[in-house]
N, C-alpha and C positions, 0 to 999 in steps of 0.2 A: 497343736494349737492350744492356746492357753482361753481362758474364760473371756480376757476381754478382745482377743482376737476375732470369735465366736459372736463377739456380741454385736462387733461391730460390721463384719461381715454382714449378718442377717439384717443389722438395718438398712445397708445399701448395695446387697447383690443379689439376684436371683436362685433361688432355691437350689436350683440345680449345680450352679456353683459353688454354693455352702455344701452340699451333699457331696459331691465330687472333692473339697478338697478335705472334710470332715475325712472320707475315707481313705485317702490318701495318706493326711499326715496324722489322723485321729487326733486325742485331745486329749490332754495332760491332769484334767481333771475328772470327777465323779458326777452325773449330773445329778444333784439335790432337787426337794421342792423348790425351795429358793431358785434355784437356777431356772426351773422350769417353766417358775411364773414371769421372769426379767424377759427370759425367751419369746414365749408366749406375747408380753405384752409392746415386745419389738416386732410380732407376725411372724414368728417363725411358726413354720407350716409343720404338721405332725412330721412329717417325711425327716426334715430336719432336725426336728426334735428326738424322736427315734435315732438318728445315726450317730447325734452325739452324747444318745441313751450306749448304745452298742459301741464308742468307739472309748469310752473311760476306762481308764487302768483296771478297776474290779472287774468288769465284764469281758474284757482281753485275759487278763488272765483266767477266770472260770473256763473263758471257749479254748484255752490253750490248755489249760488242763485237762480237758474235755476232750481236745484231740491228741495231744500226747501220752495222755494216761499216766502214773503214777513218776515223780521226781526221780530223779539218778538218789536223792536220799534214800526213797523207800526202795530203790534198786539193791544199795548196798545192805539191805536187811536181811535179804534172800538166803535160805541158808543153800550151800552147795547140792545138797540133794534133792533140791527144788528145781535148779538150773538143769534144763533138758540140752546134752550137745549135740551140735548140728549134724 
């Protein structure tokens, strides 16, 4: 979802629907102060505000890195006698 997607949702659907589709197809942007206050001053509810705190590119990728642990880049850094065989 893009910012004015987002924006326009929360002025005329219920929360739980913004929440559900936030998670769903997440959001294409980063949420800012700015963004935070437009939100806000449409009613968007913490709930909502939150998920599409958690659903911006920076914080997808930090929890993807988070659970996948180190890139196929620092994979190839390994030196062979590091690599334990199975």
């Amino acid at each position: 979802m893009n910012e004015k997607e987002v924006m326009r949702d929360v002025e005329g659907t219920p929360a739980e629907t913004i929440l559900k589709e936030v998670h769903a197809r997440g959001v294409d942007f980063d949420l800012t102060h700015g963004i935070e206050k437009k939100l806000r001053k449409a009613n968007a509810s913490d709930g909502a505000i939150e998920a599409v705190r958690q659903a911006g590119p920076k914080v997808r990728a930090q929890i993807a890195k988070m659970i996948l642990g180190p890139s196929p880049v620092g994979v190839q850094n390994v030196r062979s006698e590091e690599v334990r065989p199975s």
